[in-house]
Every structure is written in C-alpha cells, then in structure tokens.
N, C-alpha and C positions, 0 to 999 in steps of 0.2 A: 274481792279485788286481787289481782296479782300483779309482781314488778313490772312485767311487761305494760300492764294500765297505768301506769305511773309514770309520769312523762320529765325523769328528772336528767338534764346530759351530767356530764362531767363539767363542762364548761358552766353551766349554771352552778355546782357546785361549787366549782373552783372559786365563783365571785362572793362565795364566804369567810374566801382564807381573810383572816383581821376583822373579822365579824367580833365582837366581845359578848358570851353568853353565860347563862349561871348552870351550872350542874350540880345537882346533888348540893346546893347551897355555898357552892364556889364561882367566885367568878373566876373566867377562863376564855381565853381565845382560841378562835380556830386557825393552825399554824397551818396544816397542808390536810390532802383530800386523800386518800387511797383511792386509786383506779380498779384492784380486785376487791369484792367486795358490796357496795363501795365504804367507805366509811372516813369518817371526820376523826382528827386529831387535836386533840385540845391541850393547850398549856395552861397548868392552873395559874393564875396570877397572883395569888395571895399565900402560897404556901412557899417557905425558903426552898433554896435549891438543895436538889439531892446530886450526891458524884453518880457521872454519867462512865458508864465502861463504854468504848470503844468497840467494833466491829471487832477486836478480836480480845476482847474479853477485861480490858485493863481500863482503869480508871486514870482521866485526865482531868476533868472540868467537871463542875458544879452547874449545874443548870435546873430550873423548876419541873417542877415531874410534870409527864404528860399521861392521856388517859387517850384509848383508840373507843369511839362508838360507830358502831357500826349503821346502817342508811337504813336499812334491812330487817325484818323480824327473819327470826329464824326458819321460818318454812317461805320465807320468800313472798308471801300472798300480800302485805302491807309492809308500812316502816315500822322500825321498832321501839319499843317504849322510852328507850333512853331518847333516842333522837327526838320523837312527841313532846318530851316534856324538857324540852332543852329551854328557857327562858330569854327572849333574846334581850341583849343589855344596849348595845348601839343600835342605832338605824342601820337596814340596810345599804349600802354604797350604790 
C-alpha cells in the first residue's frame, strides 16, 4: 500500500484537533495538524507544565509539553506505528 492509496485530506484531519487520545500511557489531546508531513500534535494532559521558550529562544510561559507523530511511516508505503496505536479516549465529533 502507499500514501497515495490512503485517502486521508487534511480537512478530515483537521476534524481531530480536541480529539482526547492515550499515547504511550498518556492521555493527550490533539491540539493542531501539520500540513507538511502530515502529522498530529498532542498535548499531554496529565503531565505539569514545562517553560515554553519563545520563537527566539527566551522563556515566558509554562504550558504542558507536547509530542509531534507523524501520519506516515517512514518510507511513506502506510501509516506509522505511533499513529496505529494511538488509543482513542472521546468519541469522534
């Protein structure tokens, strides 16, 4: 199978973002989509906030770590194991 047989848009992505899923034994939400890629951004929900540095390198705000998985295995032919085994915790919207 390769990405091209895989019929997933962006737009169907996007209707993830506030999806609540468990990774790696975390629960975590998906905040936004990457368009290169493509890949899902998760914010863990259970772990304290870490200081976030700034676009140019400087610390302001506290906010929960996030984790980027990509849509994709790495030779492109299916999706990749993280995203397979991503647990979903709400219903889809």
């Amino acid at each position: 199978m390769d990405v091209a047989d895989l019929n997933l848009s962006l737009e169907q992505l996007r209707e993830l973002i506030g999806v609540r899923v468990e990774h790696e034994g975390m629960h975590c939400e998906i905040i936004e989509i990457l368009e290169d890629g493509p890949a899902l951004i998760l914010q863990n929900c259970e772990a304290f906030p870490v200081i976030q540095a700034d676009q140019h390198g400087e610390a302001h705000r506290k906010v929960p770590p996030t984790m980027t998985i990509p849509i994709f295995a790495p030779d492109r032919r299916g999706l990749s194991a993280p995203f397979l085994n991503l647990d979903l915790i709400d219903e889809l919207p």
